[in-house]
KENUFI-812137 format. One record per residue (C-alpha): residue number from 1; z, x, y. Coordinates in pm, 1 decimal, m for minus. Layout:
N
PT|pos|up|east|north
PT|NUM|Z|X|Y
...
***
This chain:
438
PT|pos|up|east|north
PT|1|m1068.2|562.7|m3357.1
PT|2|m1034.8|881.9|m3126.7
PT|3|m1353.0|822.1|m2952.7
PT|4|m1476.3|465.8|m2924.1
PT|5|m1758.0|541.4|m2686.2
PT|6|m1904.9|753.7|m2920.2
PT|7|m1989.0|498.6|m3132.0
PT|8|m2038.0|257.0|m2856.9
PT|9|m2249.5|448.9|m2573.9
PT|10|m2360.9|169.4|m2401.4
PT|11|m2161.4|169.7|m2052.4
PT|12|m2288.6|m162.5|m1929.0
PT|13|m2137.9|m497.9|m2146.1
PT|14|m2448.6|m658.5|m2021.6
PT|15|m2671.5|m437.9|m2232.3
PT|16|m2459.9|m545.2|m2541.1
PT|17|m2562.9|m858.7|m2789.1
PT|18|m2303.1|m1074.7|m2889.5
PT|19|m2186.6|m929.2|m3205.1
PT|20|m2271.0|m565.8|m3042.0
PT|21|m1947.3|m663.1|m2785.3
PT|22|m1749.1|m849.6|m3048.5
PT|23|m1796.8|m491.2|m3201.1
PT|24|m1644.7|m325.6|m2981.3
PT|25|m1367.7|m565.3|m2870.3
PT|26|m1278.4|m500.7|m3292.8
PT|27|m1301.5|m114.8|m3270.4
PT|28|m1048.9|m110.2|m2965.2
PT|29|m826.4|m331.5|m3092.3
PT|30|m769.0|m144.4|m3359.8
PT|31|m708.9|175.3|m3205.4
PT|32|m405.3|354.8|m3295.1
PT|33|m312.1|371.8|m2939.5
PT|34|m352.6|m21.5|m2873.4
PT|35|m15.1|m118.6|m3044.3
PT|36|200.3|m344.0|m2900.9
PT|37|486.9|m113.7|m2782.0
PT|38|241.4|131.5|m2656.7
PT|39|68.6|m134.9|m2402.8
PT|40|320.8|m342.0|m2341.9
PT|41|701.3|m300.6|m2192.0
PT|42|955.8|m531.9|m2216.0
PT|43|1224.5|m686.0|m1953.9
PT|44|1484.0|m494.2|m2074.5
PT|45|1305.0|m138.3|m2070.0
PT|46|1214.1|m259.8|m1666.4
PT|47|1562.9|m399.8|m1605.6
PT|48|1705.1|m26.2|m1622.8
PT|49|1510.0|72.9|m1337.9
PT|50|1464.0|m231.5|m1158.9
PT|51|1867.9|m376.4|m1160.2
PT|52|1973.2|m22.2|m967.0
PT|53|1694.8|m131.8|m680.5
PT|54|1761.3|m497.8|m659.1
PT|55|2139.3|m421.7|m592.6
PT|56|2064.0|m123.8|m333.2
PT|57|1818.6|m324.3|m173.5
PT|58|2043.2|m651.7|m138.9
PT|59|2316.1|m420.4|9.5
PT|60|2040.3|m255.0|226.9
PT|61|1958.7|m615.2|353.3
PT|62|2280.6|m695.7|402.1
PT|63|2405.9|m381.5|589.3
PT|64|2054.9|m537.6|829.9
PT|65|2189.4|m859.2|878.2
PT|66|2523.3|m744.4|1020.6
PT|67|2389.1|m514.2|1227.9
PT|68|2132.0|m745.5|1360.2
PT|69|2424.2|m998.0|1479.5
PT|70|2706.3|m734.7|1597.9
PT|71|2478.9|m459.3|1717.7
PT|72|2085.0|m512.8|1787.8
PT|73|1864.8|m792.9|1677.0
PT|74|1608.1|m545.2|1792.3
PT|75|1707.2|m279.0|1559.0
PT|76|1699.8|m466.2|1277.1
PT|77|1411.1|m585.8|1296.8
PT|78|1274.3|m269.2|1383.2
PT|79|1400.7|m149.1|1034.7
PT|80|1291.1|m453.9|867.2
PT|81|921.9|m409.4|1032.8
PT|82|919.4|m12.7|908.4
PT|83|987.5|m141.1|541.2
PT|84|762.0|m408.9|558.6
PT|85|480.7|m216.0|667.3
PT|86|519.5|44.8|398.6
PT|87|507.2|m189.2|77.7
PT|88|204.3|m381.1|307.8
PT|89|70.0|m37.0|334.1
PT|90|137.8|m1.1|m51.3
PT|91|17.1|m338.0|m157.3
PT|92|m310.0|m337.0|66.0
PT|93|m418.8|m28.9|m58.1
PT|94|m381.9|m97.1|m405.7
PT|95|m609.2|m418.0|m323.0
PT|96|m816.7|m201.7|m198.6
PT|97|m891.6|72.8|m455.8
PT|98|m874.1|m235.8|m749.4
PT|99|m1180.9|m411.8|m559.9
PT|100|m1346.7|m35.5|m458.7
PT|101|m1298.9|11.4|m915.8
PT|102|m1463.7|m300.0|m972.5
PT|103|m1763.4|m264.4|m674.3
PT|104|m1858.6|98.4|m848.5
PT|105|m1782.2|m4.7|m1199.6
PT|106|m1578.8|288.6|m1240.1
PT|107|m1473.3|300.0|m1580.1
PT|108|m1241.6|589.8|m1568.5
PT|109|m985.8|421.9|m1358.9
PT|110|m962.2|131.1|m1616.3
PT|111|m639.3|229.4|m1809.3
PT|112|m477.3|251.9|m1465.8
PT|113|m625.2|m6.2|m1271.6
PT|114|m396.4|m319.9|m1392.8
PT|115|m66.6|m139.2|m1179.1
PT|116|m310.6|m134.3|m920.5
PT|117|m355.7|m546.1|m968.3
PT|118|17.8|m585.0|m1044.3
PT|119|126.8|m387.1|m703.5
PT|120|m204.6|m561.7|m521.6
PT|121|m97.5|m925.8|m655.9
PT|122|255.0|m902.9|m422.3
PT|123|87.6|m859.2|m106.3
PT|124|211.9|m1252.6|m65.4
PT|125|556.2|m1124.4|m14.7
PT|126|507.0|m884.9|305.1
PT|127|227.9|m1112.3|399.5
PT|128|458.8|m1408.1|410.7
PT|129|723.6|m1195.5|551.0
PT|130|421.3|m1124.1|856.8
PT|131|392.3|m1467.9|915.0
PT|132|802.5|m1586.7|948.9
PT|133|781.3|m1295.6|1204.8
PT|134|523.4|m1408.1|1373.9
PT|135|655.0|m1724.7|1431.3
PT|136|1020.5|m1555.8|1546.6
PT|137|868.3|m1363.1|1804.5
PT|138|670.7|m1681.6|1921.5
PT|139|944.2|m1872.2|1906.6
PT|140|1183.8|m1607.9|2073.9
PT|141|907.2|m1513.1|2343.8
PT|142|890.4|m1185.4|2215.7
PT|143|1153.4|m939.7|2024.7
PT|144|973.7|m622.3|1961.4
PT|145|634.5|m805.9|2072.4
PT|146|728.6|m820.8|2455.8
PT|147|380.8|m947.5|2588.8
PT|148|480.0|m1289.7|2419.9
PT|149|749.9|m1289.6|2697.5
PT|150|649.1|m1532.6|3008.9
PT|151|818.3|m1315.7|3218.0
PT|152|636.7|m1039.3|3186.6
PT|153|334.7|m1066.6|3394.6
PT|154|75.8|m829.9|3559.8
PT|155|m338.3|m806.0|3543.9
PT|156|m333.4|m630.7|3223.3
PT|157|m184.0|m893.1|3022.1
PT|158|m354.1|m1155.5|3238.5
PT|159|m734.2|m983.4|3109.8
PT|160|m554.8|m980.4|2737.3
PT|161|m435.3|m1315.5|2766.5
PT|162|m749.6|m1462.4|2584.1
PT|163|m666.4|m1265.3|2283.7
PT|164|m301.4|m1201.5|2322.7
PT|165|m109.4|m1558.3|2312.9
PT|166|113.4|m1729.0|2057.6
PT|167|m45.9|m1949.2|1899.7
PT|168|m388.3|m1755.5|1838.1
PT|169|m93.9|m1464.5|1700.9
PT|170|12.5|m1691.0|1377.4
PT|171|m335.3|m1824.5|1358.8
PT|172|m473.5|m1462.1|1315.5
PT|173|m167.5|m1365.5|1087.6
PT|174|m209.3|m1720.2|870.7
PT|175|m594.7|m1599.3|839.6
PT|176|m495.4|m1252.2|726.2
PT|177|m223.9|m1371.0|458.7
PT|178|m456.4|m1597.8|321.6
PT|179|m745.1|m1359.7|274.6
PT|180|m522.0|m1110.2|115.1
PT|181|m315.2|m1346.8|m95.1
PT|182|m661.3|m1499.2|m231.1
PT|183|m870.8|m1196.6|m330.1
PT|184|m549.8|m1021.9|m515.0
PT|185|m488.5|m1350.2|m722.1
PT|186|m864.8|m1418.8|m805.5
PT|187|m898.4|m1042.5|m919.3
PT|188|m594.2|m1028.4|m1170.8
PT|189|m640.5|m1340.3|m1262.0
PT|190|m970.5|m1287.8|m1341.2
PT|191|m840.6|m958.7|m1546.2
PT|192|m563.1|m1139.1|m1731.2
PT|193|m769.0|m1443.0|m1805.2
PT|194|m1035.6|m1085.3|m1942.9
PT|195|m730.1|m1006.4|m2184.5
PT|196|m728.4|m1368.8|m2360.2
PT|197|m1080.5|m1404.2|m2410.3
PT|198|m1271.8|m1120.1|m2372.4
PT|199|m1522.9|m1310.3|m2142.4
PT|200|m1744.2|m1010.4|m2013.0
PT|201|m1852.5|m1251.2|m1712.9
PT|202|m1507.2|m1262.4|m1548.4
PT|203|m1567.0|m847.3|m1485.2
PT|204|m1924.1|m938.4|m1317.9
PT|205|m1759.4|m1173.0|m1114.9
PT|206|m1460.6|m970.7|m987.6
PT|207|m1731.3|m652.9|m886.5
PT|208|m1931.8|m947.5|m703.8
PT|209|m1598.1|m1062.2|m493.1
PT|210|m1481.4|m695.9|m452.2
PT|211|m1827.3|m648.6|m313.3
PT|212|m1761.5|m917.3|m31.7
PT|213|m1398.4|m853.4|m21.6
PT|214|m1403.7|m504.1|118.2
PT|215|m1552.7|m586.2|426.9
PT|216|m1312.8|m851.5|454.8
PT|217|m1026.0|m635.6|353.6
PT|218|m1134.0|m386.7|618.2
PT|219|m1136.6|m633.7|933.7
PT|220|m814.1|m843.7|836.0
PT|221|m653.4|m505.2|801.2
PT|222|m744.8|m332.7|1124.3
PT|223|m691.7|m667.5|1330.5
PT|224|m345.4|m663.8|1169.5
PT|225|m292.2|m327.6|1303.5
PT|226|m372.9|m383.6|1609.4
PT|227|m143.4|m701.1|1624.2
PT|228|160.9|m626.7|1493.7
PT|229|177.1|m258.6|1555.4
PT|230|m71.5|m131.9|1871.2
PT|231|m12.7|m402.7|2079.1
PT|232|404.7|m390.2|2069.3
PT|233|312.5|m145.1|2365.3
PT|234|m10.4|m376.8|2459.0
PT|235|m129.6|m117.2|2786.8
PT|236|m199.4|135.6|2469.0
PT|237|m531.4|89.2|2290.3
PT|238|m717.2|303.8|2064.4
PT|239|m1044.0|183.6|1859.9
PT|240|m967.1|454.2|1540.4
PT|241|m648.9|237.9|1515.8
PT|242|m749.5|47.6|1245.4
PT|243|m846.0|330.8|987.6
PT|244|m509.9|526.0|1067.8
PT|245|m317.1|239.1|890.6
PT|246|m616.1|223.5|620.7
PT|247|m570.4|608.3|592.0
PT|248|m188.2|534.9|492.4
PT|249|m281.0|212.4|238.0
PT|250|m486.8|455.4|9.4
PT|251|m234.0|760.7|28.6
PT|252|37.3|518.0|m18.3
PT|253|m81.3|277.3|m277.3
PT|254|m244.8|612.6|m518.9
PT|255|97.0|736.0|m430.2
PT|256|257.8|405.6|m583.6
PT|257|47.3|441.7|m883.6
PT|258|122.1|781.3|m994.1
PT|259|478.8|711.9|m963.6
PT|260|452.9|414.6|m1180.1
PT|261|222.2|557.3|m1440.1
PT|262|456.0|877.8|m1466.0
PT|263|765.8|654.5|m1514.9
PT|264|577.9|465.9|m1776.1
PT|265|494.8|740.3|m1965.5
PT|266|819.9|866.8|m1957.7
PT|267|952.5|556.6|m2133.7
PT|268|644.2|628.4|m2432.4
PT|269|454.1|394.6|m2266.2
PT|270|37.9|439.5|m2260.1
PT|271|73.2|752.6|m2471.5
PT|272|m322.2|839.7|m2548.1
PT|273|m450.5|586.5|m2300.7
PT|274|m311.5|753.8|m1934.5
PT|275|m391.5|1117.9|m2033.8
PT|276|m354.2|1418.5|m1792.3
PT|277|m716.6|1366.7|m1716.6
PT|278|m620.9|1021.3|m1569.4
PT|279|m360.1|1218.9|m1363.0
PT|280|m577.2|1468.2|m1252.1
PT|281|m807.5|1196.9|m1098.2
PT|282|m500.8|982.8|m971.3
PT|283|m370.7|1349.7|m776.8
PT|284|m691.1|1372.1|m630.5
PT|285|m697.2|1047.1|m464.8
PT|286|m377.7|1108.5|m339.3
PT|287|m480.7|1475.7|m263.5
PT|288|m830.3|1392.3|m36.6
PT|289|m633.1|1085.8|150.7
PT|290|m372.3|1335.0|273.4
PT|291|m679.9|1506.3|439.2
PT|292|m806.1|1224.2|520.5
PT|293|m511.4|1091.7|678.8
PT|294|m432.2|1423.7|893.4
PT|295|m840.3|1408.3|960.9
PT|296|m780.3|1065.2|1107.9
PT|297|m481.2|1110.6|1312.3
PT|298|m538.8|1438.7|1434.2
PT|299|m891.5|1285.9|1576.3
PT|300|m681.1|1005.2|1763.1
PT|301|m422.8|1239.9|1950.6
PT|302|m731.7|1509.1|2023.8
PT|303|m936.5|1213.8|2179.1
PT|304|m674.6|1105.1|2347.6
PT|305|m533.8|1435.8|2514.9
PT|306|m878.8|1578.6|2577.2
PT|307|m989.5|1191.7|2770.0
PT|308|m629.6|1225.9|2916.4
PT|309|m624.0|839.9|3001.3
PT|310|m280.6|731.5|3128.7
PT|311|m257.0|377.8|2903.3
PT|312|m363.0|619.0|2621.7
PT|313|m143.9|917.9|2705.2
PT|314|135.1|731.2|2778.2
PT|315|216.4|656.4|2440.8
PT|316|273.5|979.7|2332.6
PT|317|436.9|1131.4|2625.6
PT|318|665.8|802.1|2636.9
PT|319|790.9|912.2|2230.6
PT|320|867.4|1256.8|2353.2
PT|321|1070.0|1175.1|2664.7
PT|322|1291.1|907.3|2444.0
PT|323|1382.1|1170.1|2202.9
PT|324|1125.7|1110.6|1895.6
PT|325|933.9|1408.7|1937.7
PT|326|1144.4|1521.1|1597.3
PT|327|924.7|1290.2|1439.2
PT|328|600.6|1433.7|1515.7
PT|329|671.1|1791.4|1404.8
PT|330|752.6|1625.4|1067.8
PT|331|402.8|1401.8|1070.9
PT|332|215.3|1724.6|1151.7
PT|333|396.9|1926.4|865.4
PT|334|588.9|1700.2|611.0
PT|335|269.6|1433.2|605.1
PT|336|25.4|1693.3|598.7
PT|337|93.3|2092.5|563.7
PT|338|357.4|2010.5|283.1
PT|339|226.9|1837.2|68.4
PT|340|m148.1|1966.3|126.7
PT|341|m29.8|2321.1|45.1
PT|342|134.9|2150.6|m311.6
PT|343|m147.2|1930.0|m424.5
PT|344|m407.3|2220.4|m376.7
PT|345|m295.7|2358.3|m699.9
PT|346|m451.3|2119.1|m988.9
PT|347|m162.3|2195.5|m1245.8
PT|348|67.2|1970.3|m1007.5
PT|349|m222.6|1691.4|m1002.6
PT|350|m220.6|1701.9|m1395.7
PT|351|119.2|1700.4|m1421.3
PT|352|319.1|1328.5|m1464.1
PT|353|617.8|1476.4|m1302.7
PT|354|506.0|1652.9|m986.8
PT|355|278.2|1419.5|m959.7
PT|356|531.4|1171.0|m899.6
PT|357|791.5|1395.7|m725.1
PT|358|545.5|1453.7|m482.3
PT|359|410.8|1124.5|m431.2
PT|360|773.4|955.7|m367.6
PT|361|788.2|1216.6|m95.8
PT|362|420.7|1107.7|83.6
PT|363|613.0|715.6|46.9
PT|364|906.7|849.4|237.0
PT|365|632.2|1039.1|510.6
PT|366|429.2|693.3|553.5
PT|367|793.1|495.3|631.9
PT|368|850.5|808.3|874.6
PT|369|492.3|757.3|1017.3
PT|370|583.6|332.7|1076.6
PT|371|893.9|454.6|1219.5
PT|372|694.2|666.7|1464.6
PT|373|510.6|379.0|1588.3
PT|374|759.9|133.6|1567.0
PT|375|1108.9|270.4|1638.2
PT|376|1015.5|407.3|2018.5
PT|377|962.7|54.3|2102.6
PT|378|1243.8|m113.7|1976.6
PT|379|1434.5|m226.3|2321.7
PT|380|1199.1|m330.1|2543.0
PT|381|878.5|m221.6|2451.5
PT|382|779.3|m3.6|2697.3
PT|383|872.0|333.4|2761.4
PT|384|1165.1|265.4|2949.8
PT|385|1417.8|248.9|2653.5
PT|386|1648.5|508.5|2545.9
PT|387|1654.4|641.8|2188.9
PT|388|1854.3|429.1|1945.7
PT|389|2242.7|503.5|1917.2
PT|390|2367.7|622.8|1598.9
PT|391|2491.6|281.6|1424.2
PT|392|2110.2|151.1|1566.0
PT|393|1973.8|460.9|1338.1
PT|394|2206.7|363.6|1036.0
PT|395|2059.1|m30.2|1107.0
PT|396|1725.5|82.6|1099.1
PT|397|1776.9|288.7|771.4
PT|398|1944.5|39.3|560.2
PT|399|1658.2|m256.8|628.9
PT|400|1399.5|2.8|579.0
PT|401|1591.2|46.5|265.5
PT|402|1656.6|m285.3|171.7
PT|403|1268.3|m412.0|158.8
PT|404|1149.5|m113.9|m49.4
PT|405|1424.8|m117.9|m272.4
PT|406|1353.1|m478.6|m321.6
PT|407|936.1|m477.2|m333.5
PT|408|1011.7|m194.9|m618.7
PT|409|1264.3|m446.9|m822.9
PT|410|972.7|m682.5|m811.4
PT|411|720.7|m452.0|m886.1
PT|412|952.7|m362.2|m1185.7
PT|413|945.2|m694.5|m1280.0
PT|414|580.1|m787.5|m1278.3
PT|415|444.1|m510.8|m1499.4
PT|416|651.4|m679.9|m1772.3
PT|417|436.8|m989.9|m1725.6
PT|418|117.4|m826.7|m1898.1
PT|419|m4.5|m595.7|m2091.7
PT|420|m3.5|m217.1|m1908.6
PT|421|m375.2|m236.6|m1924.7
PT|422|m693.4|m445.4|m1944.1
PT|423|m689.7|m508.0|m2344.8
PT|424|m1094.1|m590.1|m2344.0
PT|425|m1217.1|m479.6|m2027.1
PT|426|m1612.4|m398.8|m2101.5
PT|427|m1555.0|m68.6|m1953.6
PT|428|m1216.7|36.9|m2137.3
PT|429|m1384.3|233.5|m2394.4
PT|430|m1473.3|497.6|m2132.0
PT|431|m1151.1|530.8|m1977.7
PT|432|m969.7|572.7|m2310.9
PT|433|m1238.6|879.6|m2394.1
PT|434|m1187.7|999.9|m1991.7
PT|435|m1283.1|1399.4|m1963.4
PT|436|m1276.2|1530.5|m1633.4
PT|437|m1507.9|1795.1|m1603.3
PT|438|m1400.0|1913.8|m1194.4
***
């Protein structure tokens, strides 16, 4: 059947009788476009592309824990931090815009949203990763994190002290892992439990738990902002803080998708059911949080010149003295003018490939943008450092390497563990007859 919501135009399950649903679940499932090799794709087909990564990541991670004993633990770290932040930036967002599908019932995204789950359900790994360095830089009295060092004392960290200590640091990091770790399981359970028995009541109660997830979402992911990443200078503050890593978790999980979803195409995956029109939507996400991200950060750095505040200016005159000022000419044009100028044209948002080209790129620009935050401080966390040699540069590149290569070899791996979509989702009959009409 070509157009299943024609003869079903109900969009609501709820409004549906029993045999009404039963129905429908009979008229998708016997959809041309619902057979087995189109929805599904096996180990092997994954192992191609996910071997390559596993091995360039292990190497990657190796190359890190070298350097980290015969050059800089600091460096290493530094790299291993960048990485970590990226696939957290990745796998937050995708938790994100999987809760935001369910809390609007949006029944376009439905062919696409179960990458969204898959990518969302791994947060555990750089969650768990947050933790074990939390309880390093305890144990250490700071690495990158140098107000966990007793020696270090002045008023400042004496007014912070309430907030900023050790053990209140792995509490807050415990609390965030947990959260995270709990509403990504829940919701693809829920949605894989949805595939073996076609109980419409598991979709009411994922929108009901996206609906108090997001607010939870949004507070665990600003306060882990400000701990692991404002406060490794802890005189710099800024309250926007929070949504400039949110801004990157949107671009970079939509980003993640539309990679994904072109590469499974590509293997005649979802043919019929991820349509250009699917794509065009997916490049607009991508598209408005590129804005959205250069809206976001270009507010920060105006506030903060215009208010000229040393503890705030600091930070950004303290990058261009240690020789990253590279790095923000490429934020203002590679994360922005670039790829804004590219996705303005909607034959490159309908198009699998660009799509995809383009998105791997804004990946690359968000690891550039944790490097910007995270690199400067990688001695001594303060602006007193030096910028990093050139082995400390080729450290910092092979763990940042390392963790993504290895989050995509799992990522590879977990789309083979279900179907590529939400067999009876109540709302899948709308996404497989998607038109977008702007």
């Amino acid at each position: 059947m070509s157009q299943i919501a024609a003869n079903h135009p109900a969009p609501d399950s709820t409004a549906l009788s029993d045999a009404q649903w039963a129905h429908r679940l009979e008229a998708i499932a016997n959809d041309a476009r619902m057979h087995d090799d189109n929805i599904n794709l096996p180990a092997s087909a994954a192992a191609k592309i996910g071997r390559p990564m596993l091995i360039v990541g292990l190497v990657g991670l190796v190359v890190s824990a070298v350097g980290a004993v015969s050059v800089s633990l600091e460096h290493a770290l530094a790299g291993i931090e960048i990485g970590l932040f990226t696939v957290l930036a990745i796998s937050l967002g995708s938790l994100f815009w999987t809760m935001v599908f369910h809390a609007l019932n949006a029944g376009w995204s439905i062919t696409l949203r179960r990458q969204f789950e898959n990518v969302a359900s791994l947060v555990w790994i750089p969650a768990i990763c947050l933790v074990l360095i939390a309880i390093l830089e305890v144990l250490a009295d700071g690495i990158l994190l140098t107000w966990l060092d007793p020696t270090v004392s002045n008023h400042l960290l004496d007014i912070k002290a309430p907030y900023l200590n050790g053990p209140f640091f792995i509490t807050r990091v415990i609390i965030y892992a947990i959260c995270w770790i709990v509403l990504s399981r829940l919701l693809l359970g829920w949605s894989r439990k949805s595939d073996e028995t076609g109980d419409r009541t598991l979709g009411r109660k994922a929108r009901f738990w996206s609906s108090f997830g997001i607010p939870v979402f949004a507070f665990s992911v600003t306060f882990c902002a400000f701990d692991f990443l404002m406060s490794l200078d802890y005189r710099f503050f800024s309250t926007m803080w929070g949504v400039y890593f949110f801004a990157s978790c949107a671009l970079g999980s939509a980003s993640a998708i539309a990679i994904i979803a072109a590469m499974l195409k590509a293997s005649g995956r979802l043919q019929g059911i991820v349509t250009t029109e699917h794509f065009h939507d997916l490049g607009k996400l991508v598209f408005a949080f590129v804005v959205f991200w250069t809206y976001v950060t270009f507010s920060q750095y105006f506030l903060i010149w215009y208010s000229n505040i040393p503890e705030e200016t600091l930070w950004f005159t303290a990058r261009r003295a240690m020789g990253f000022d590279w790095l923000f000419k490429v934020m203002m044009f590679g994360h922005f003018v670039v790829p804004f100028l590219i996705l303005i044209w909607r034959p490159i948002k309908k198009s699998p490939k660009l799509l995809s080209i383009v998105s791997g790129y804004l990946i690359i620009m968000i690891a550039l943008d944790m490097a910007w935050i995270i690199l400067p401080m990688v001695s001594v966390g303060n602006a007193d450092s030096a910028s990093p040699s050139v082995p400390g540069h080729l450290i910092n590149a092979a763990s940042v390497l390392g963790v993504i290569m290895i989050f995509g070899w799992l990522i590879c791996g977990k789309i083979t563990k279900s179907p590529l979509i939400p067999t009876k989702d109540p709302m899948l009959h709308e996404s497989l007859s998607h038109k977008n009409y702007v």
